[in-house]
C-alpha positions as CSV (number, residue, x, y, z in Angstrom):
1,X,3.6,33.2,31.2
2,X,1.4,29.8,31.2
3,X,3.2,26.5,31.4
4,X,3.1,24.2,28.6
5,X,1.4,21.2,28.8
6,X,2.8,18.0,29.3
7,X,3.1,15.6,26.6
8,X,2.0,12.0,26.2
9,X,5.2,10.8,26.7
10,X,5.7,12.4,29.8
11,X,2.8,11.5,31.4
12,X,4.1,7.8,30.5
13,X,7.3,8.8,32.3
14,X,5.4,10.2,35.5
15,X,3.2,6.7,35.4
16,X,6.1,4.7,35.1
17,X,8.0,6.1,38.1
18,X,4.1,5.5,40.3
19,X,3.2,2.4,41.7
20,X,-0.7,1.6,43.1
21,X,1.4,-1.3,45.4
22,X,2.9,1.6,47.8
23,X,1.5,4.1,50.0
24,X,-2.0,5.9,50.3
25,X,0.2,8.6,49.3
26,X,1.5,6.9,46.1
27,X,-1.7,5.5,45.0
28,X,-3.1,8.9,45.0
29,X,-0.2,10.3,43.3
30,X,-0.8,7.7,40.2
31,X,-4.5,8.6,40.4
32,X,-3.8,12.5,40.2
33,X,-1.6,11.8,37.6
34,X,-4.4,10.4,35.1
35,X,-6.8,12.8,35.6
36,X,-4.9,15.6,35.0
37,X,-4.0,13.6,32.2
38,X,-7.4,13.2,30.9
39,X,-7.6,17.1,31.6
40,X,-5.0,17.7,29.5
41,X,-4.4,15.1,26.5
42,X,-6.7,14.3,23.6
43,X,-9.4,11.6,23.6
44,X,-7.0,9.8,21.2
45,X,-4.1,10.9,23.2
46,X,-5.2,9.1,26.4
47,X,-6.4,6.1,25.4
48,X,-3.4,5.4,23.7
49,X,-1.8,6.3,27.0
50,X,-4.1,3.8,29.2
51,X,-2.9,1.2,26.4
52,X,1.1,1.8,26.9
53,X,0.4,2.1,30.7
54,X,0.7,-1.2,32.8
55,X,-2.5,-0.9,34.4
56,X,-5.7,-3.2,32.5
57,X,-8.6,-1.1,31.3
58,X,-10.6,-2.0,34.3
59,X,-7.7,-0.9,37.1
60,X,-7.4,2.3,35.1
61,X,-11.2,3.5,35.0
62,X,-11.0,3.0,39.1
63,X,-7.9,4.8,39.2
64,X,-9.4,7.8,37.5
65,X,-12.8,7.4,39.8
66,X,-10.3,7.8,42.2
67,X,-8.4,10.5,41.2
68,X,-11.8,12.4,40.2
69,X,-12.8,12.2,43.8
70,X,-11.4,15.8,45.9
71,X,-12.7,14.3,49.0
72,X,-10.0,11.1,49.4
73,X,-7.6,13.5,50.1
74,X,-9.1,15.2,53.1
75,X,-9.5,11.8,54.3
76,X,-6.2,9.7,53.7
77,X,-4.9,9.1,56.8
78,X,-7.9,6.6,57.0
79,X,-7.7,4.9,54.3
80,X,-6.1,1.4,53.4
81,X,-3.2,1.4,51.1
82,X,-5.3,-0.9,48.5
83,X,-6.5,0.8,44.8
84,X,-9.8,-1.5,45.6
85,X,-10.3,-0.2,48.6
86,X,-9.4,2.8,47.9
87,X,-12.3,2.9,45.1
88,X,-15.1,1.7,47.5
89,X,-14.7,4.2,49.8
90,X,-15.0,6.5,46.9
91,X,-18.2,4.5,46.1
92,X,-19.5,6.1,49.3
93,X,-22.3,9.1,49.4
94,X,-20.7,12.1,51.2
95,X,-22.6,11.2,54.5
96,X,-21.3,7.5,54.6
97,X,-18.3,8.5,54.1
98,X,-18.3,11.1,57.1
99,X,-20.0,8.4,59.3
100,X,-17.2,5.7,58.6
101,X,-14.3,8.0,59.0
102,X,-16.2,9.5,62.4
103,X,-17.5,6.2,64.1
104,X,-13.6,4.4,62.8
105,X,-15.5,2.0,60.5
106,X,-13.2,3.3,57.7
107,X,-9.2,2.8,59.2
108,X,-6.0,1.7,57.6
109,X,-6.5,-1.6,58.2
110,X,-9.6,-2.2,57.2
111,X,-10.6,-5.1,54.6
112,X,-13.3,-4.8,51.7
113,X,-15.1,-7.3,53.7
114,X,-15.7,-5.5,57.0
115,X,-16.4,-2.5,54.6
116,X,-18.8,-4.2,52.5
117,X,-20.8,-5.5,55.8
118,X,-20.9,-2.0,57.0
119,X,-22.3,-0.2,54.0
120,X,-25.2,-3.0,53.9
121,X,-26.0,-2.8,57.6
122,X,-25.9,1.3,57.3
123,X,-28.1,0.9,53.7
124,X,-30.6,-1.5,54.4
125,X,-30.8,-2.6,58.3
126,X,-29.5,1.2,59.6
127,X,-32.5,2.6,58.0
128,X,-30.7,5.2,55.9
129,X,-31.8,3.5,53.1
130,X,-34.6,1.5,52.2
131,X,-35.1,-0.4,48.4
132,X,-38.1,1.5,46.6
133,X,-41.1,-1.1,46.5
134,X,-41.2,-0.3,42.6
135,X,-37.8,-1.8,42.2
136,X,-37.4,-5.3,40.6
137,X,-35.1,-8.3,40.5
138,X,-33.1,-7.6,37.7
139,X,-30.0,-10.4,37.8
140,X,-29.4,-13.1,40.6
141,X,-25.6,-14.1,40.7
142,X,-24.7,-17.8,41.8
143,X,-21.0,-18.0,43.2
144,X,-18.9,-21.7,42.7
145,X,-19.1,-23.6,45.8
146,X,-15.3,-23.5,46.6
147,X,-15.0,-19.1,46.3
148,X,-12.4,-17.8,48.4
149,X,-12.9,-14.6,50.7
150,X,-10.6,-12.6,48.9
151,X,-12.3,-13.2,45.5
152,X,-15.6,-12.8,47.7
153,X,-14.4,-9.4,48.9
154,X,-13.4,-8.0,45.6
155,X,-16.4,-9.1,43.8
156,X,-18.0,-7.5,46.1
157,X,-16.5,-4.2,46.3
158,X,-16.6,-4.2,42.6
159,X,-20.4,-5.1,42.2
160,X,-21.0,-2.4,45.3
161,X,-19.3,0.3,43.2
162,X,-20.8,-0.5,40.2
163,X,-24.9,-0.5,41.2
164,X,-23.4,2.8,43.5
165,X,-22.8,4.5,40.1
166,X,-26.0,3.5,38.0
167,X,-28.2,3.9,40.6
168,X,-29.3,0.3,41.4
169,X,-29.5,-2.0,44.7
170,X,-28.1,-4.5,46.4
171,X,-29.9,-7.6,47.9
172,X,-27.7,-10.2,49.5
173,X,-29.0,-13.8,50.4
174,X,-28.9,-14.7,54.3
175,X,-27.3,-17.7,53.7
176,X,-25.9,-17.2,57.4
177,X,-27.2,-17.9,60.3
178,X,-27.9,-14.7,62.5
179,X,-25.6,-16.0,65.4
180,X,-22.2,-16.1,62.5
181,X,-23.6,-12.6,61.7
182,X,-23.4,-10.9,64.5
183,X,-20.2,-12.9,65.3
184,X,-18.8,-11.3,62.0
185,X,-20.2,-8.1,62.6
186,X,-18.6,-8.0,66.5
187,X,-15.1,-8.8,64.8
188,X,-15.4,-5.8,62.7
189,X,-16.4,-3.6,65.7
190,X,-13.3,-4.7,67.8
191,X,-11.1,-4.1,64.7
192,X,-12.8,-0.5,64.4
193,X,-12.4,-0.1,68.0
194,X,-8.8,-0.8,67.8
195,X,-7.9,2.1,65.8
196,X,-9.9,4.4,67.5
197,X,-8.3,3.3,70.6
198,X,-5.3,3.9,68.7
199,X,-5.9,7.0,67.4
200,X,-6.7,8.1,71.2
201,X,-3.9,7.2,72.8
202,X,-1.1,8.1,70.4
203,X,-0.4,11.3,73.2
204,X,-0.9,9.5,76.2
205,X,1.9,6.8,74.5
206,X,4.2,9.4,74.1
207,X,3.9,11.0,77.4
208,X,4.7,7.7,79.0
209,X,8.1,7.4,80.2
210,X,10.4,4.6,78.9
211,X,10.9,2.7,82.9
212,X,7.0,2.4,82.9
213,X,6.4,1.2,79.5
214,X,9.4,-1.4,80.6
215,X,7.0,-1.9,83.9
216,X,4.0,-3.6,81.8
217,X,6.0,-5.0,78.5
218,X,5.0,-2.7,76.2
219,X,6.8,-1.9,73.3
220,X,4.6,-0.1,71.0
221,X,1.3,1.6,71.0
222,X,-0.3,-1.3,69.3
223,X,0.8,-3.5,72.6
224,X,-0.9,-1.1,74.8
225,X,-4.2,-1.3,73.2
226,X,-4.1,-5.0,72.4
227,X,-3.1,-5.5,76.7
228,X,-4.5,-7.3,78.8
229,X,-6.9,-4.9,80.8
230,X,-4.8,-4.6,83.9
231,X,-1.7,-3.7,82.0
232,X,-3.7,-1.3,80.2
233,X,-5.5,0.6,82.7
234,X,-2.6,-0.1,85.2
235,X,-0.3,2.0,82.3
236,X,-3.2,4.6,81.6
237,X,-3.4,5.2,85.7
238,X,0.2,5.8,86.4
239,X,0.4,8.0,83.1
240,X,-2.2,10.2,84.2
241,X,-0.8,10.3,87.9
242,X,-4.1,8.8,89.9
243,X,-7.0,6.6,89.0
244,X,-9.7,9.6,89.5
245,X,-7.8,11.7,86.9
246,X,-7.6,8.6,84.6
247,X,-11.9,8.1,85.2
């Protein structure tokens, strides 16, 4: 015997106990529950149900994206608990998205920013994709003077998932010097390397008995990876039993 469907209202009821503020795992949840909505209710149905839901009409279109997208759940242990970034990743062609979560460019931590720098390097200076020479300046966008990063980074990730979906490119202006470049692009490599570091070591922290981690003032695996490198190295060595084991 099939089960019935669920109603309007208690698709409202499910959305009301969600919250996009939460986990990866309760963002998803509010995502999954829209799309089966939109699976299951009328046209009329669900738009009334967007309008008694809290979310504006532009957070609920990337929820669904997001809850349209079967491959964010094979990869949510990566991802940041943010809707928007959330969204960009699902922005991503299947390859990027198995390069970021491989090379640790996509990690819980990371900002729409670092992201956004990332997919440009990998599109246009990576040579994975080049702009067709038939393509033309369509718009050119002038940002206020006084824009702060995190309006920078969300415009950003917005206007990166929305030329993603029709097709179009993206052309930034280097109004930065190559030196703050690379400077910006070295910060997001130590960030990425962080959390592969972290993802590394999560045995070898466990393994290591309470008197040594007491030895080199580590109380967490975060301290370990951010130590200096003779606590770190000293730690991994005396974990591992001797230095040629450890090399």
């Amino acid at each position: 015997m099939s089960t019935p469907s669920k109603t309007k209202t208690e698709f409202q009821s499910d959305l009301a106990q969600g919250s996009i503020n939460g986990s990866v795992d309760d963002i998803l949840r509010v995502c999954r529950v829209i799309r089966t909505a939109k699976g299951t209710l009328t046209p009329d149905e669900f738009k009334d149900l967007r309008k008694d839901s809290p979310y504006s009409e532009k957070v609920w279109s990337k929820l669904l994206q997001i809850g349209l997208d079967d491959r964010l759940e094979g990869v949510k242990d990566h991802l940041a608990p943010l809707y928007t970034t959330i969204h960009l990743i699902h922005c991503l062609t299947d390859e990027e998205l198995v390069l970021g979560t491989r090379d640790g460019h996509i990690h819980r931590e990371v900002t729409q920013g670092s992201l956004n720098r990332w997919i440009r390097h990998m599109r246009f200076h990576g040579g994975q994709e080049v702009i067709p020479e038939d393509f033309k300046t369509l718009v050119r966008v002038i940002a206020p003077p006084d824009l702060s990063e995190e309006v920078l980074e969300r415009f950003t990730g917005d206007l990166e998932g929305l030329v993603s979906r029709y097709g179009f490119r993206t052309q930034y202006e280097e109004d930065h010097s190559m030196v703050e470049v690379r400077q910006q692009r070295s910060q997001d490599r130590s960030q990425e390397l962080v959390s592969v570091l972290t993802k590394d070591l999560e045995s070898t922290w466990t393994e290591g008995e309470q008197d040594l981690k007491n030895l080199f003032s580590l109380n967490s695996l975060d301290d370990l990876v951010l130590a200096p490198m003779s606590s770190f190295t000293g730690f991994l060595n005396r974990v591992s039993g001797n230095r040629e084991k450890f090399w």
